[in-house]
C-alpha positions as CSV (number, residue, x, y, z in Angstrom):
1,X,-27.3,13.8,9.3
2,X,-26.0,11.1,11.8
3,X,-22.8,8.8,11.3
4,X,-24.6,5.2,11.4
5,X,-23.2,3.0,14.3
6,X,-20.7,0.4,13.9
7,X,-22.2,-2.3,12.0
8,X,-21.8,-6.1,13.1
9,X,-18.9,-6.8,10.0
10,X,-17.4,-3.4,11.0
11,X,-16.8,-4.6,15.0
12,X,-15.5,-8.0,14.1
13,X,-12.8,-6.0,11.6
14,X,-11.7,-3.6,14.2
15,X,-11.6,-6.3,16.7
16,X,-9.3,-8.2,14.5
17,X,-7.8,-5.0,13.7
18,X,-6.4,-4.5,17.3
19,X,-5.9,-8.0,17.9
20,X,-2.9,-7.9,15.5
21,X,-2.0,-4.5,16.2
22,X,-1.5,-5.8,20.1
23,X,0.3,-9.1,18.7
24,X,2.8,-6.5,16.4
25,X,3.7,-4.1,19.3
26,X,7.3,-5.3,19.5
27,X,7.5,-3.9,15.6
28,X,5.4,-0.7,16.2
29,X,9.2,1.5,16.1
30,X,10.7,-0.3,13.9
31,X,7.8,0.1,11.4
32,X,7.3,4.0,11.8
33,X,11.4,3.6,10.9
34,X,10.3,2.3,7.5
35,X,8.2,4.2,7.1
36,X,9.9,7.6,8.0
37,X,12.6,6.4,5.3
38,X,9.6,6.0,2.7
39,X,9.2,9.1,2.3
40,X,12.5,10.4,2.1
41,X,12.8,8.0,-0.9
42,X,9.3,9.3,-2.2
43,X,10.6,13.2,-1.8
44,X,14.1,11.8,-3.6
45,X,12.0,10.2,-6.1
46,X,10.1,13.9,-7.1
47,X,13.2,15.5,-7.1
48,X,15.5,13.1,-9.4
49,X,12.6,12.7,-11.9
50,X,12.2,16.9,-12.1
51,X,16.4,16.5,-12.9
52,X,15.4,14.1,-15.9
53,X,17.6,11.1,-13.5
54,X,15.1,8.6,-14.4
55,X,17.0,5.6,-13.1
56,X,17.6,6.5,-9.6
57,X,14.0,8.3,-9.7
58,X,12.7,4.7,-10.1
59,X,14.9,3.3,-8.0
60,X,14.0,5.7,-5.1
61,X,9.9,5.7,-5.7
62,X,10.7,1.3,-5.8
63,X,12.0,1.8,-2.5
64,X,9.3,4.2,-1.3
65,X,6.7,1.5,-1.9
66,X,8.8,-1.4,-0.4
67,X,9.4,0.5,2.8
68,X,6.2,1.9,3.1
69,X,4.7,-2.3,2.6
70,X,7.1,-3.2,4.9
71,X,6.3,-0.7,7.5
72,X,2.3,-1.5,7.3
73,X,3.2,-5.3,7.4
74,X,5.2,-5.0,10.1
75,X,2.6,-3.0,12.5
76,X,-0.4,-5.5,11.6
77,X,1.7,-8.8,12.3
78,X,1.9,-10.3,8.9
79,X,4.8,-9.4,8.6
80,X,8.2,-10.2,10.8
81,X,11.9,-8.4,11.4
82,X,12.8,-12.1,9.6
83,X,10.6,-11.7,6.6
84,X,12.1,-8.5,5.7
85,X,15.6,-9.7,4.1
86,X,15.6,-13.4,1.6
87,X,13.7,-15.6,1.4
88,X,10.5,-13.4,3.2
89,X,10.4,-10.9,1.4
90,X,13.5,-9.1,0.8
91,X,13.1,-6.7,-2.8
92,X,10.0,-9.1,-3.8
93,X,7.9,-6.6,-2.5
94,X,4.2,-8.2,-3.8
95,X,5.5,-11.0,-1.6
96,X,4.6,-8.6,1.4
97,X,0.8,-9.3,-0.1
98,X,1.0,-12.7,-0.7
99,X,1.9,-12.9,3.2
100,X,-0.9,-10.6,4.0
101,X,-3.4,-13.2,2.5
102,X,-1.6,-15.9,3.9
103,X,-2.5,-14.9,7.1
104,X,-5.8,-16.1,8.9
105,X,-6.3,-13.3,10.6
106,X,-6.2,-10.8,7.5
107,X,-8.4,-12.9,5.9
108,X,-10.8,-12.8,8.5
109,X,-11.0,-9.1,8.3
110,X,-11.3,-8.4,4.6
111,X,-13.9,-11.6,4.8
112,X,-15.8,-9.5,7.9
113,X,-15.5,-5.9,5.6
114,X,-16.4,-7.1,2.2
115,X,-16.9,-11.0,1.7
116,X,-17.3,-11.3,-1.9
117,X,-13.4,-10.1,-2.3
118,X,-12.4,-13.0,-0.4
119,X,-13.5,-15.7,-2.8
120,X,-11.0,-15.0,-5.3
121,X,-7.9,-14.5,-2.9
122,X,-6.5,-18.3,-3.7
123,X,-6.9,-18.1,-7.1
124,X,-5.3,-14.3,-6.6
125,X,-2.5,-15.9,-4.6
126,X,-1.5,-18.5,-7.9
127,X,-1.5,-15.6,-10.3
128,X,0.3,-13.1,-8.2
129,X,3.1,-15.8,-7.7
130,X,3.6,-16.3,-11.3
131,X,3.7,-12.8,-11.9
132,X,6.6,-12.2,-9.3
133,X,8.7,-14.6,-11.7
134,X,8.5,-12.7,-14.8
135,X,10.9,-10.0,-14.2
136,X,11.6,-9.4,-17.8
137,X,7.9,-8.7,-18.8
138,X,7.3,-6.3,-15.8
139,X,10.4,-4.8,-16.2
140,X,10.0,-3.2,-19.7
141,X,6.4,-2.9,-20.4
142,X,6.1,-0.3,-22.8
143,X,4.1,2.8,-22.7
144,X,1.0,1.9,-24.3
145,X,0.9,-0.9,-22.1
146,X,1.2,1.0,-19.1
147,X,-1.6,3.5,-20.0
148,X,-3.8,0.6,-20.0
149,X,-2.8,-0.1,-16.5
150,X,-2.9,2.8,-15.3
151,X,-6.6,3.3,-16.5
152,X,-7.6,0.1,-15.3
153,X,-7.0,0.9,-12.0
154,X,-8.2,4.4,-12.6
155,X,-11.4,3.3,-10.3
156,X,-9.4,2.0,-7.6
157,X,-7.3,5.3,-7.4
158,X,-10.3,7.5,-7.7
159,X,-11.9,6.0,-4.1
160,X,-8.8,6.0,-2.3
161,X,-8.0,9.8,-3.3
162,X,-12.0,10.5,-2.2
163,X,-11.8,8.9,1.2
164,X,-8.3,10.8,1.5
165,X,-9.9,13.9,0.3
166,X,-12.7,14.0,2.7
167,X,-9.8,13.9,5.8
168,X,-8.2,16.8,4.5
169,X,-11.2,18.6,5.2
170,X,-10.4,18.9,8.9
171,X,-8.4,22.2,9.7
172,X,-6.7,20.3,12.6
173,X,-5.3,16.2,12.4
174,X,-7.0,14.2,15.2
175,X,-7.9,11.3,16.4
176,X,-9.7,9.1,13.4
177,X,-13.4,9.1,14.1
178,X,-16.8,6.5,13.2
179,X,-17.4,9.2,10.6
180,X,-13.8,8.9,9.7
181,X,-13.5,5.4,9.7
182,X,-16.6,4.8,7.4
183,X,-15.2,6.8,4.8
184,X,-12.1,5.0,4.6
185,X,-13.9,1.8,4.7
186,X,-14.0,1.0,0.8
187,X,-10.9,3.6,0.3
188,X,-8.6,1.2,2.5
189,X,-9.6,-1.4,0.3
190,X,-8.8,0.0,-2.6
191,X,-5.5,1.2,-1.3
192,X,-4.7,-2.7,-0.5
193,X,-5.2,-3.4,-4.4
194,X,-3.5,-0.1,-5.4
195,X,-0.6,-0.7,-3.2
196,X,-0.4,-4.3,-5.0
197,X,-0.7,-3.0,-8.7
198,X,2.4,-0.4,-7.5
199,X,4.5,-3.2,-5.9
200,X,4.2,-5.7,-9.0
201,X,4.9,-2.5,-11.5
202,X,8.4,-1.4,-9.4
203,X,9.7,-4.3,-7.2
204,X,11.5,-5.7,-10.6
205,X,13.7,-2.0,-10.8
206,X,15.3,-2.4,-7.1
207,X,18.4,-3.7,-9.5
208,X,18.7,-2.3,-13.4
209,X,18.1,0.9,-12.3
210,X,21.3,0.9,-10.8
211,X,23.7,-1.2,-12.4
212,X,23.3,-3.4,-15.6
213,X,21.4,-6.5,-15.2
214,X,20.3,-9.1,-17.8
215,X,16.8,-7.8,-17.1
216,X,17.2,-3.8,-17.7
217,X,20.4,-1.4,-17.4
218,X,20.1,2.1,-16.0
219,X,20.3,3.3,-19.5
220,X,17.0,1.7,-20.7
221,X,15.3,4.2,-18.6
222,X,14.0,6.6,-20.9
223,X,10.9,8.2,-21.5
224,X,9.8,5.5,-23.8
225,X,9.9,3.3,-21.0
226,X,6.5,2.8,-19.5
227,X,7.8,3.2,-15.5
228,X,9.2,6.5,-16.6
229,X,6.7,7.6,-19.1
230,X,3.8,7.4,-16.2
231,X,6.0,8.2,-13.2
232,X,4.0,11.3,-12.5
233,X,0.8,9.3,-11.9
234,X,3.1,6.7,-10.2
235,X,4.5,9.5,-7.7
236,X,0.8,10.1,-7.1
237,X,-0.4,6.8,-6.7
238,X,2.8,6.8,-4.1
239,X,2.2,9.5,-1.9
240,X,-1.7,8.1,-1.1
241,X,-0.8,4.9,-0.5
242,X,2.0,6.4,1.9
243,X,-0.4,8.5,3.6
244,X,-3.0,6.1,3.9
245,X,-0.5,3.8,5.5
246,X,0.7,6.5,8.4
247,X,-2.9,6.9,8.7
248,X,-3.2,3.4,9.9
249,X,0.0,2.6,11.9
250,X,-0.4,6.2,13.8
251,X,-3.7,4.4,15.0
252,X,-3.5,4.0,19.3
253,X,-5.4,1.5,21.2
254,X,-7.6,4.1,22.4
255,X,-8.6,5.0,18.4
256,X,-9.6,0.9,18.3
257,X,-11.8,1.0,20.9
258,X,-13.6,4.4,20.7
259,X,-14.1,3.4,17.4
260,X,-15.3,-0.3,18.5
261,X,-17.6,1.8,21.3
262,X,-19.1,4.1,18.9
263,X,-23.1,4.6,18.8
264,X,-22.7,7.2,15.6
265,X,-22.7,11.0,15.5
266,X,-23.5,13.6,13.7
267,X,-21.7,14.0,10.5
268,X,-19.0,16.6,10.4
């Protein structure tokens, strides 16, 4: 069974693609910084939460999504060294996707990979925005509330672990392939939304879960709070996300334009 060829929408993505990965060079070290560091907060995260430290658990898996955000936004220009601290982005980390459609370019790309998902990304922007200011309802939804979350975006979770699951079938990492990169089509897509859903539900625990706040105190985390009573499927959500980012800022010039040169092979 062949690998189809690069489709028409496909090339104009990947063009795109390494157009802002070129543009973004200057922040290629600086994002597999970030990056590294994600992880050691993910691994912190695992090990806290086992210890029943709840607080700093959250804390630590807050800053493993932030970092890891930071580190893709920096590597595909939309975001800069600036936007990282204040008034950028700073802890606000679903600000990181309200630059990402923001910019032209990214929207040109999602529009080139799957059109009908860029109709509702100004209307998406409006809501997202008013959701960033409501600290105190994101902060403390309870634990029925948060199953229904996590359900809902059940779907979303389910494609991006398949795509990921279909990688680790290869004994030995190397370069991504066409067969590769049409698996991760819709699972990179889905990652985008997942990685949103995960910034909204932890950006607003940067702060109480360290010192009292008017929003949450580090004491508030208990297992009848809905961050810690789903932090398992959290941690999980996590690590894909993370390794679907590496995935993508490990990507050379030479991946962009074998893959922009393809013809299609057979499938592995």
């Amino acid at each position: 069974m062949m690998t189809p060829p690069v489709t028409p929408p496909e090339k104009a993505a990947l063009q795109l693609m390494l157009e802002n990965w070129k543009d973004a060079e200057q922040f290629a070290s600086l994002s597999r910084q970030f990056e590294d560091v994600a992880w050691t907060d993910y691994k912190a995260a695992k090990v806290l939460f086992n210890e029943k430290l709840y607080a700093p658990a959250v804390f630590h898996i807050q800053q493993a999504v932030e970092k890891g955000l930071k580190a893709y936004g920096l590597r595909f220009g939309f975001l800069t060294e600036h936007d990282l601290k204040g008034a950028g982005v700073g802890h606000k980390t679903p600000m990181v996707f309200i630059k990402f459609l923001m910019s032209s370019k990214i929207k040109d790309i999602i529009r080139a990979l799957d059109p009908p998902s860029i109709e509702d990304a100004d209307e998406d922007l409006k809501k997202w925005k008013i959701l960033i200011e409501r600290p105190n309802d994101l902060a403390r939804i309870p634990k029925t509330e948060m199953h229904h979350v996590l359900t809902k975006h059940r779907p979303l979770r389910e494609e991006l672990n398949w795509s990921l699951s279909q990688l680790n079938r290869k004994e030995q990492p190397r370069r991504i392939s066409l067969s590769d990169f049409k698996r991760l089509r819709k699972g990179l897509l889905a990652g985008m939304q997942l990685s949103f859903y995960l910034a909204l539900l932890t950006f607003v625990h940067w702060e109480g879960s360290r010192y009292p706040t008017p929003v949450i105190s580090p004491k508030d985390y208990t297992l009848e709070l809905g961050i810690v009573s789903a932090f398992e499927d959290i941690l999980g959500d996590t690590e894909a996300i993370l390794r679907t980012i590496a995935l993508q800022i490990s990507l050379t010039e030479c991946d962009f334009n074998n893959l922009l040169g393809a013809q299609g092979a057979p499938l592995p």
